[in-house]
Backbone and ligand atoms as CSV (ligand in chain L), in Angstrom:
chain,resi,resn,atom,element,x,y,z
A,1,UNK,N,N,-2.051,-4.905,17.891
A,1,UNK,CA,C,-2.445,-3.521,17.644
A,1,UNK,C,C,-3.913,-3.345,18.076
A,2,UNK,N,N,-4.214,-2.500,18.778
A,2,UNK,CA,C,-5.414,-2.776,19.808
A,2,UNK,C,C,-6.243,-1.841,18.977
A,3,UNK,N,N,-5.400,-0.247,19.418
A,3,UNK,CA,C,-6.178,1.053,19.378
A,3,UNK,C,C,-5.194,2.002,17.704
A,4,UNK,N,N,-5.321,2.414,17.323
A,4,UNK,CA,C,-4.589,3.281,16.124
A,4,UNK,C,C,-4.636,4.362,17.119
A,5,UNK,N,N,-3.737,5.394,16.714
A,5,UNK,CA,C,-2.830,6.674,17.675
A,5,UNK,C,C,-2.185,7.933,16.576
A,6,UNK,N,N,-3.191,8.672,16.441
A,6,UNK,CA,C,-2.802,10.005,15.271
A,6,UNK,C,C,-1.208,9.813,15.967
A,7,UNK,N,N,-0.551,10.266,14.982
A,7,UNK,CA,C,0.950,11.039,15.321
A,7,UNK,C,C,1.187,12.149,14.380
A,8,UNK,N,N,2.009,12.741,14.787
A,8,UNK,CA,C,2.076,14.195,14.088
A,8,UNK,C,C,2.889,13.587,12.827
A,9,UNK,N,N,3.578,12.582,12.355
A,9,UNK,CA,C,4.115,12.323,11.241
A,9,UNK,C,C,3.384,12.354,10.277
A,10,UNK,N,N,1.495,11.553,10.446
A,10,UNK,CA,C,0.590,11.631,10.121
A,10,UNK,C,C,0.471,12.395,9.365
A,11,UNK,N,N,0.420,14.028,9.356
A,11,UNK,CA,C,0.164,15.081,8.989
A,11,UNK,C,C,0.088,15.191,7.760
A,12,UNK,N,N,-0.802,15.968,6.787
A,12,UNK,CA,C,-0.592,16.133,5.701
A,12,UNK,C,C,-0.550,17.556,5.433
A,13,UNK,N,N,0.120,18.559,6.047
A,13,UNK,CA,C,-0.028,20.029,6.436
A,13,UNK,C,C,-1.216,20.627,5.632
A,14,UNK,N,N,-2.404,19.918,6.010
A,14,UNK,CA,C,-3.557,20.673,6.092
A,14,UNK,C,C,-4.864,20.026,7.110
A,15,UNK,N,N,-5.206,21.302,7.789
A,15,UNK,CA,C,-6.080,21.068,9.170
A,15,UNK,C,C,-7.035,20.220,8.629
A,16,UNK,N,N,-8.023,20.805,7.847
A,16,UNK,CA,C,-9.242,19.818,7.599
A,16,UNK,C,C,-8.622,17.852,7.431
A,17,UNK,N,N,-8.019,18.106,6.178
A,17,UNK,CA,C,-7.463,16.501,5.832
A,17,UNK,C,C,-7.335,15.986,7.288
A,18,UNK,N,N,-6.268,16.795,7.963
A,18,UNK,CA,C,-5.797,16.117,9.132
A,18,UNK,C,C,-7.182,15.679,9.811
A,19,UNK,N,N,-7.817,16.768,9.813
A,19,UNK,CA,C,-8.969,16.447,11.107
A,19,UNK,C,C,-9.941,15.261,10.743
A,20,UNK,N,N,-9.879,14.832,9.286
A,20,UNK,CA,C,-10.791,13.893,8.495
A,20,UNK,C,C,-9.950,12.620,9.082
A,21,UNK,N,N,-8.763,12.607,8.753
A,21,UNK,CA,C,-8.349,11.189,9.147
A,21,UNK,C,C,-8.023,11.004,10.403
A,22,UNK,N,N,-8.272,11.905,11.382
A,22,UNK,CA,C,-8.163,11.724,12.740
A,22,UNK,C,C,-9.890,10.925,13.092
A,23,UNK,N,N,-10.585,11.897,12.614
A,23,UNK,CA,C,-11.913,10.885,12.724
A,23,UNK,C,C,-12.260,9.527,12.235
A,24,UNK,N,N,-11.456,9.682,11.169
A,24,UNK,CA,C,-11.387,8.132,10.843
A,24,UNK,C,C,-11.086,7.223,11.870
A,25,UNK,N,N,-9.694,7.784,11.988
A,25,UNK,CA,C,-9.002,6.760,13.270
A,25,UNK,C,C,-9.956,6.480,14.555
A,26,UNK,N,N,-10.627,7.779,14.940
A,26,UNK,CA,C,-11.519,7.693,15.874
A,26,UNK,C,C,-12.313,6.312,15.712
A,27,UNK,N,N,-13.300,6.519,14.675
A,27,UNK,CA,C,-14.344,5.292,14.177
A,27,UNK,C,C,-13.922,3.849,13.906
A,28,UNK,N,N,-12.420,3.790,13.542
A,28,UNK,CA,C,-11.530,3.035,13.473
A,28,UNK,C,C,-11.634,2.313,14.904
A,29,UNK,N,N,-11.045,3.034,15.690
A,29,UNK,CA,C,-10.516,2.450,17.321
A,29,UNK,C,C,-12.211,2.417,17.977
A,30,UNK,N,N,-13.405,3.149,17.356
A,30,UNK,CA,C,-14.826,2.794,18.135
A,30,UNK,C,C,-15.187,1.105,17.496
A,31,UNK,N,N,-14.533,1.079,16.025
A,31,UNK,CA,C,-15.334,-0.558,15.732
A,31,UNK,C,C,-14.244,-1.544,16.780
A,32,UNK,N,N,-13.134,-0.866,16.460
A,32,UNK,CA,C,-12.089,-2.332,17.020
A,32,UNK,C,C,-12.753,-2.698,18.805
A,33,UNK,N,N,-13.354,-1.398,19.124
A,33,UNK,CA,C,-13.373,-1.692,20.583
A,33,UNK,C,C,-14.964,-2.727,20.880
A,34,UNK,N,N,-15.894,-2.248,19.655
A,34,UNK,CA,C,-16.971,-3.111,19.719
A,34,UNK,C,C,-16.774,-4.948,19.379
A,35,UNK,N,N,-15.612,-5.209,17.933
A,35,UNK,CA,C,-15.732,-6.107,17.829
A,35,UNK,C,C,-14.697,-7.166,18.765
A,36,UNK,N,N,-14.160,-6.470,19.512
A,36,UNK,CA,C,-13.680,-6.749,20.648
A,36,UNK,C,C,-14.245,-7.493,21.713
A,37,UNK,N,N,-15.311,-6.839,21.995
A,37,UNK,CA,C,-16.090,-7.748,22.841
A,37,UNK,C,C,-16.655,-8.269,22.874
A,38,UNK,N,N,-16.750,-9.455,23.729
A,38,UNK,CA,C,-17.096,-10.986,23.811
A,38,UNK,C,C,-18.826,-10.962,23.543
A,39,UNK,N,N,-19.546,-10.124,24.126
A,39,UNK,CA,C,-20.611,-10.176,23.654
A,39,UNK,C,C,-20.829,-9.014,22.572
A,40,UNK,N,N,-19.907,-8.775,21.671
A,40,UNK,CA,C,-20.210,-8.170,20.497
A,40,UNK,C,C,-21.856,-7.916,19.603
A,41,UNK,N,N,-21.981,-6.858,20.172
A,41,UNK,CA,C,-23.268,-6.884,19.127
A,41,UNK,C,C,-24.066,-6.518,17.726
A,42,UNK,N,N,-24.246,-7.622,17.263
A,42,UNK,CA,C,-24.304,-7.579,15.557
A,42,UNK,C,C,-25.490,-6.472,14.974
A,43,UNK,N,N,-25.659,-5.690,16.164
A,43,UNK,CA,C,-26.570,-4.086,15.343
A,43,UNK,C,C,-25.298,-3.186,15.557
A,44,UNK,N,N,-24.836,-3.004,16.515
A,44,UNK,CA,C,-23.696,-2.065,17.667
A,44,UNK,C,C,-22.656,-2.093,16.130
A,45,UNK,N,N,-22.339,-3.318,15.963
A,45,UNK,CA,C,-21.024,-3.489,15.289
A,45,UNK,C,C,-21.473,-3.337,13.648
A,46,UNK,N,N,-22.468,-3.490,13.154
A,46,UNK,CA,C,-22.926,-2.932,11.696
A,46,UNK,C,C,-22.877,-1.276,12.127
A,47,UNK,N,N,-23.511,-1.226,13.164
A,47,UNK,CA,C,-23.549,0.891,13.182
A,47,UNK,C,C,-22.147,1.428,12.614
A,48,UNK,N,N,-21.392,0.734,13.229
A,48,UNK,CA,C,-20.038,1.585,13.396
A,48,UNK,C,C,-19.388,1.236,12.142
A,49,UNK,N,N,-18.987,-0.276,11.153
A,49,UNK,CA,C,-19.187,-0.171,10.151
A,49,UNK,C,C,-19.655,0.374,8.555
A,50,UNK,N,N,-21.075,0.839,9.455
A,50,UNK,CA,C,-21.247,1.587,8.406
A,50,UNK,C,C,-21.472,3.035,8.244
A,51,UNK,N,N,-20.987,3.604,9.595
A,51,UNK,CA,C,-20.054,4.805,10.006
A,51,UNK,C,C,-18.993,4.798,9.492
A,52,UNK,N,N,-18.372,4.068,9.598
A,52,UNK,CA,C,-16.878,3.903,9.139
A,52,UNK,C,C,-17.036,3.841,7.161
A,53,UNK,N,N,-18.083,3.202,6.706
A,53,UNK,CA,C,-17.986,3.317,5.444
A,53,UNK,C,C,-18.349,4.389,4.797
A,54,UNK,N,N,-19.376,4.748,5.246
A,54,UNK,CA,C,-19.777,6.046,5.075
A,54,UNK,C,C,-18.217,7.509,5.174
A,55,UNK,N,N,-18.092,7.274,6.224
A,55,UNK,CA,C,-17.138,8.584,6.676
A,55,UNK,C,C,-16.327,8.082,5.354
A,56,UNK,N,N,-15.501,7.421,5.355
A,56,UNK,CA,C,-14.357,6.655,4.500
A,56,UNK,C,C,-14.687,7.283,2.728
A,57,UNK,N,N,-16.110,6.886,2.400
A,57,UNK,CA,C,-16.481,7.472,1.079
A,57,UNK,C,C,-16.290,9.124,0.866
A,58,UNK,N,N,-17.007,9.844,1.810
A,58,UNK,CA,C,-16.817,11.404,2.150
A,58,UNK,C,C,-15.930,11.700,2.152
A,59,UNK,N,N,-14.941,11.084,2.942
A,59,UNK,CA,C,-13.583,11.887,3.244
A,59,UNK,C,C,-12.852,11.761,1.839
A,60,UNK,N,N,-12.414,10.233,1.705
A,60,UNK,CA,C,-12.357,10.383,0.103
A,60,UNK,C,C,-12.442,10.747,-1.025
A,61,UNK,N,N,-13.916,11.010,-1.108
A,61,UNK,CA,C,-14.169,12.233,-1.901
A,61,UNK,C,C,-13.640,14.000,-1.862
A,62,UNK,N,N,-13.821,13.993,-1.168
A,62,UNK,CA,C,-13.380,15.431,-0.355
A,62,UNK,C,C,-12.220,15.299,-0.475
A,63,UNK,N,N,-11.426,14.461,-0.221
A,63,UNK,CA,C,-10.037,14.553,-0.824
A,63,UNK,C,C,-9.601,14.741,-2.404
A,64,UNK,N,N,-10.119,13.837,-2.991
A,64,UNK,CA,C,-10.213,13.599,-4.239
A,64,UNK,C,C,-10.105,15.259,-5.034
A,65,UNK,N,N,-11.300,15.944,-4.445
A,65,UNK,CA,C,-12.102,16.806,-5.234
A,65,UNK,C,C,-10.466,18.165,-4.742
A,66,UNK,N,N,-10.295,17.965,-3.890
A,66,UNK,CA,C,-9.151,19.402,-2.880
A,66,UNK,C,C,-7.918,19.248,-3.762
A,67,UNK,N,N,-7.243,17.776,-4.281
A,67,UNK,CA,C,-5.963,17.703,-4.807
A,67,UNK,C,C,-6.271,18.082,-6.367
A,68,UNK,N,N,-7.527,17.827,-6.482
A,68,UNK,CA,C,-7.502,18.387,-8.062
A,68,UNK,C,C,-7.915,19.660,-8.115
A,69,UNK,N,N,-8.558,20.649,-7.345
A,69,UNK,CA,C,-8.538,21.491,-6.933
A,69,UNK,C,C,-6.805,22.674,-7.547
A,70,UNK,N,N,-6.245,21.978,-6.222
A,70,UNK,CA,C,-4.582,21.959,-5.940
A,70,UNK,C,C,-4.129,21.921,-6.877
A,71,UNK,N,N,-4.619,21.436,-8.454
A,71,UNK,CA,C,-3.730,20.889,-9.712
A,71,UNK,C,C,-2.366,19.287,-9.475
A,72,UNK,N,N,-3.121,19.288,-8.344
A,72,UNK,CA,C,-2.056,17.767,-8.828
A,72,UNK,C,C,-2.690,16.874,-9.841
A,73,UNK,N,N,-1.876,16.238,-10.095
A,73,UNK,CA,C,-1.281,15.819,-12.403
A,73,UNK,C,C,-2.851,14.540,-12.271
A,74,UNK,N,N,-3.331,14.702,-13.095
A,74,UNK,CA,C,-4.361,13.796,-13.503
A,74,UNK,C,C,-4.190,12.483,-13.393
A,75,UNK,N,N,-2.909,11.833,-13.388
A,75,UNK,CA,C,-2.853,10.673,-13.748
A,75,UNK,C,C,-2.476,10.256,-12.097
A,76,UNK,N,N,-1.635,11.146,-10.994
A,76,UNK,CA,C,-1.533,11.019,-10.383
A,76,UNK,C,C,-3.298,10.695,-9.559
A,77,UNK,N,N,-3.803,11.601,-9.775
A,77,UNK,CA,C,-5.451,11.597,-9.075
A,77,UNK,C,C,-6.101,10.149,-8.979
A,78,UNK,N,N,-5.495,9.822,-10.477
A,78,UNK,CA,C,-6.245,8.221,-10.899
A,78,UNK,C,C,-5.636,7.140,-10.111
A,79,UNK,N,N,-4.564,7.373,-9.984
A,79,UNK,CA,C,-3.738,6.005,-9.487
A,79,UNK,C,C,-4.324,6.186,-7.735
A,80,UNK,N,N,-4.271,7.733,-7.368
A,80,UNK,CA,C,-4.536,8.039,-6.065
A,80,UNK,C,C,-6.333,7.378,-5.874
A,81,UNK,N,N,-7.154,7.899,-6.504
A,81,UNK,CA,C,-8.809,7.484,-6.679
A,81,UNK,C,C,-8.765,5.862,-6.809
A,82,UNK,N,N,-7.891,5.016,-6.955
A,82,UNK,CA,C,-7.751,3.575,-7.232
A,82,UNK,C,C,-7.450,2.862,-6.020
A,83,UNK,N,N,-6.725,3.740,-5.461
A,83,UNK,CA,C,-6.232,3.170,-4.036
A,83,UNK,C,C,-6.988,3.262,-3.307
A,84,UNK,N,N,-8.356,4.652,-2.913
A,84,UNK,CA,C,-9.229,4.957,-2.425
A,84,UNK,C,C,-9.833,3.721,-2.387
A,85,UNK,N,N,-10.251,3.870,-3.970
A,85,UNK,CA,C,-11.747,2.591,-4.231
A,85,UNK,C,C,-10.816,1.273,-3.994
A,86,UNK,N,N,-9.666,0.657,-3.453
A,86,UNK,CA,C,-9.141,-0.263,-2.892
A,86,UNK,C,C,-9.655,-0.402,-1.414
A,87,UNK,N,N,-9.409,0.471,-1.042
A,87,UNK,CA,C,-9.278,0.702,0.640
A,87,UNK,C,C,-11.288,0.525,1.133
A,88,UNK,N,N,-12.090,0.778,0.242
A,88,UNK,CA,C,-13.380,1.633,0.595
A,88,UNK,C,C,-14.231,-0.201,0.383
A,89,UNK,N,N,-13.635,-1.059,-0.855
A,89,UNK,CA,C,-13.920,-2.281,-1.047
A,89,UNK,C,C,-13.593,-3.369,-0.228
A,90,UNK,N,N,-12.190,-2.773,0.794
A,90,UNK,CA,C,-11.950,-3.881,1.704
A,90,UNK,C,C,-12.809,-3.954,2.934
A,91,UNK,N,N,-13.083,-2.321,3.042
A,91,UNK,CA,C,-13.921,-1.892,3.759
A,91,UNK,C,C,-15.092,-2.907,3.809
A,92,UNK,N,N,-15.959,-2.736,3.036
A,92,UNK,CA,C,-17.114,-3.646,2.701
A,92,UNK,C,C,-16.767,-5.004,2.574
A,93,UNK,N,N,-15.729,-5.323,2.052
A,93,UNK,CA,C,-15.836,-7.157,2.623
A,93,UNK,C,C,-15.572,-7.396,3.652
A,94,UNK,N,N,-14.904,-6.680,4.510
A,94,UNK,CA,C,-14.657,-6.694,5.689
A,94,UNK,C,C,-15.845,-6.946,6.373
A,95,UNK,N,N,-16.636,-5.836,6.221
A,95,UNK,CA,C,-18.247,-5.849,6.840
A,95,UNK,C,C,-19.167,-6.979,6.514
A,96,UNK,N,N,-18.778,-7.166,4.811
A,96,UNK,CA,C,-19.816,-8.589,4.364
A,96,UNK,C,C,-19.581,-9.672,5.450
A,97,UNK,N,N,-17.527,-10.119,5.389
A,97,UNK,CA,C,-17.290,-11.049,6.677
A,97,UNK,C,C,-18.219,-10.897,7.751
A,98,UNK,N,N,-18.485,-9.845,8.457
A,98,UNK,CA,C,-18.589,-9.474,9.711
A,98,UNK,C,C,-19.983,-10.237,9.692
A,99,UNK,N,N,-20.881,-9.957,8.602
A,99,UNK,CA,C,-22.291,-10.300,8.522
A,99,UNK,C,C,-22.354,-11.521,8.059
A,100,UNK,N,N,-21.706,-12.648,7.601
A,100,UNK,CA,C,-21.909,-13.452,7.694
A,100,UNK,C,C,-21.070,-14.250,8.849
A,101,UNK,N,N,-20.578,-13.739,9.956
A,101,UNK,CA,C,-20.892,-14.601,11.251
A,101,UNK,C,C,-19.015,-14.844,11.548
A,102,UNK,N,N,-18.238,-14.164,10.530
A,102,UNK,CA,C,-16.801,-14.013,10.601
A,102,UNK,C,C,-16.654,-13.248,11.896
A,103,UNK,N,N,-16.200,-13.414,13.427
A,103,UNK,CA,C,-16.205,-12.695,14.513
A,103,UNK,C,C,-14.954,-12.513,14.551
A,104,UNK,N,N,-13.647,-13.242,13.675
A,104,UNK,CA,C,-12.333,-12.883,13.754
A,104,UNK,C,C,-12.125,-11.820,12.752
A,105,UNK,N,N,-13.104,-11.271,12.230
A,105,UNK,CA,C,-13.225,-10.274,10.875
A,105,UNK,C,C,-12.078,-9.031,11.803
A,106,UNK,N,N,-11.647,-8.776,12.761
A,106,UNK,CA,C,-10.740,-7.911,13.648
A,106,UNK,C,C,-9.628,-8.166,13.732
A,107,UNK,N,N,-8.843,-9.434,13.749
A,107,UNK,CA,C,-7.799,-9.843,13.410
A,107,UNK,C,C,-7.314,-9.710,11.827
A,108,UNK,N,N,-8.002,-9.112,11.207
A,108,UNK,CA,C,-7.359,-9.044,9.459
A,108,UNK,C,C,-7.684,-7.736,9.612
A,109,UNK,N,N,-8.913,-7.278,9.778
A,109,UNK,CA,C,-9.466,-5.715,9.552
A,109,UNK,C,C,-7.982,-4.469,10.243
A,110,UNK,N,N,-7.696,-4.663,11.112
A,110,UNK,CA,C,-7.010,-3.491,12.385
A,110,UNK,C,C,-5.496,-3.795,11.219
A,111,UNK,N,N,-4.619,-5.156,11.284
A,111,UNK,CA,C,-3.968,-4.968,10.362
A,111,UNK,C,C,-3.679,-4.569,8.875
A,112,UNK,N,N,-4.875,-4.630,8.159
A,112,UNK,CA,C,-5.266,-4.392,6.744
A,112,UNK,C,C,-5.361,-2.669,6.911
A,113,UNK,N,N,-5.442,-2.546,7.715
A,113,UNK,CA,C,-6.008,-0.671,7.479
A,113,UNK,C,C,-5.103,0.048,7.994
A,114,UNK,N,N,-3.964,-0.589,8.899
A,114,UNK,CA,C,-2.733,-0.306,9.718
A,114,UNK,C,C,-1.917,0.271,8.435
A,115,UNK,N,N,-1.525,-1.139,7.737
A,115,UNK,CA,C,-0.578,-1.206,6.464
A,115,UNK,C,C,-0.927,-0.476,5.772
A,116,UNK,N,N,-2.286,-1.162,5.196
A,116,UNK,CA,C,-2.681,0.043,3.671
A,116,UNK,C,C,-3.265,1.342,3.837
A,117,UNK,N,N,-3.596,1.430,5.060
A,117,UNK,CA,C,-4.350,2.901,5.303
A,117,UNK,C,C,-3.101,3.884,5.563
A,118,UNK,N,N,-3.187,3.537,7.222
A,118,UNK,CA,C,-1.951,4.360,7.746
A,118,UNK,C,C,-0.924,4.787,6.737
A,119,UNK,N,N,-0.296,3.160,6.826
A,119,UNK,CA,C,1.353,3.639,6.668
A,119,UNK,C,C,1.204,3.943,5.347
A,120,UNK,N,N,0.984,2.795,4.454
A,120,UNK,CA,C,1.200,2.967,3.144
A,120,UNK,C,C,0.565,3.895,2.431
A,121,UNK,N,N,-0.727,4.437,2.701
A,121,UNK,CA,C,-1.442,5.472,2.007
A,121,UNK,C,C,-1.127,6.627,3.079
A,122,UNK,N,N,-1.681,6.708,3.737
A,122,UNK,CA,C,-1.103,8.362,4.647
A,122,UNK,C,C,-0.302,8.588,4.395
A,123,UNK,N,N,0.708,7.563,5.107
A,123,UNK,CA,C,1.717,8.191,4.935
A,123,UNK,C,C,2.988,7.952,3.747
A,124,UNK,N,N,2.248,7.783,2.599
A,124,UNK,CA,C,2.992,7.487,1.358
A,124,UNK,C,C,2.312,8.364,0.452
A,125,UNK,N,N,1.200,7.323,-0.334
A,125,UNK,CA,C,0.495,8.200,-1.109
A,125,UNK,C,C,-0.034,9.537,-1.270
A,126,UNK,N,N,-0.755,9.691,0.310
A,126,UNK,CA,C,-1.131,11.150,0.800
A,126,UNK,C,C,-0.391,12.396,0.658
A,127,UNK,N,N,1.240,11.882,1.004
A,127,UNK,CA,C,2.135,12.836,1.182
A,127,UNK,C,C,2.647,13.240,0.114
A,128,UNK,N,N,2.449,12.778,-0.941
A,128,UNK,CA,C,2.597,13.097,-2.503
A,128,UNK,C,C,2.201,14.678,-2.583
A,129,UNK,N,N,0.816,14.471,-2.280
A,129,UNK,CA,C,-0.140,16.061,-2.721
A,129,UNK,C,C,0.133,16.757,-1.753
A,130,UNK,N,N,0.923,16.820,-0.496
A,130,UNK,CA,C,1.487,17.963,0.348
A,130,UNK,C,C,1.890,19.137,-0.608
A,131,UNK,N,N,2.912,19.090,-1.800
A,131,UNK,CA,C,3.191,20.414,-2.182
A,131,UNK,C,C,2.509,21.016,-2.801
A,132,UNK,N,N,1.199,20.209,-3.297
A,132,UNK,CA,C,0.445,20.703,-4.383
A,132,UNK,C,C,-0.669,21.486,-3.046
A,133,UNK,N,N,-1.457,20.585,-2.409
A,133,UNK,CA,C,-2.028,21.678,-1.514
A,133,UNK,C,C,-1.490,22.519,-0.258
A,134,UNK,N,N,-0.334,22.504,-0.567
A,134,UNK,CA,C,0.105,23.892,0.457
A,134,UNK,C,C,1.025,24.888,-0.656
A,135,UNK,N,N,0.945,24.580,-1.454
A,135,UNK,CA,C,1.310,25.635,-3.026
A,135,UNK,C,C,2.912,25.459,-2.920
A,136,UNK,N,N,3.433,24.582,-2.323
A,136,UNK,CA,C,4.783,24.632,-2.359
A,136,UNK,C,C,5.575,23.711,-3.602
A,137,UNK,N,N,4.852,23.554,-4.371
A,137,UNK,CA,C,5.100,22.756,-5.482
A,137,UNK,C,C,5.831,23.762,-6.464
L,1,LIG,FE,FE,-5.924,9.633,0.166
């Protein structure tokens, strides 16, 4: 898995969300392409890291704040805010690896965020709060 590739399954029928995790993916496919290369560079590849952590916290939040917004169920929010602060911690060890001299930190990272990001949270968890923020609940 080289590059990540929005697909319209993706979707969480709302533009902003969508457009948040399309940028993700963006920053996503900018680190994979830095730590990719052979002369990888350990400022180049912290930037984008901590682009990527950064965006990752925001968007998160911003999510967080829209489904409760929406009235989806409290307990749902929590279990959802848990998975976040899952995803946002792998994030950062990922990066700790990276900084202490782990250069295969790309071979776990691209799959770890494939599974638990993509599939399993987009397009699982995420799709939960579809009826709540498009009022079709
Ligand atoms: Fe989410």
């Amino acid at each position: 898995m080289d590059r990540f590739e929005w697909k319209a399954e993706y979707s969480v029928d709302d533009a902003t969300l969508d457009a948040q995790h399309q940028e993700m993916i963006a920053i996503i496919n900018e680190l994979a392409d830095q730590l990719r290369r052979p002369d990888v560079s350990a400022t180049a590849a912290r930037d984008v890291f901590d682009r990527l952590a950064a965006y990752v916290t925001s968007h998160f939040s911003y999510e967080e704040g829209r489904i409760a917004d929406a009235g989806y169920p409290l307990e749902s929010i929590a279990a959802h805010r848990a998975e976040h602060n899952k995803i946002l911690r792998q994030v950062q060890d990922f990066e700790q690896l990276f900084e202490s001299g782990d250069v295969a930190v790309l071979q776990q990272l691209m799959p770890f965020l494939y599974g638990e990001w993509l599939i399993l949270h987009i397009c699982g968890t995420d799709k939960d709060y579809v009826p709540y923020i498009t009022g079709a609940h």
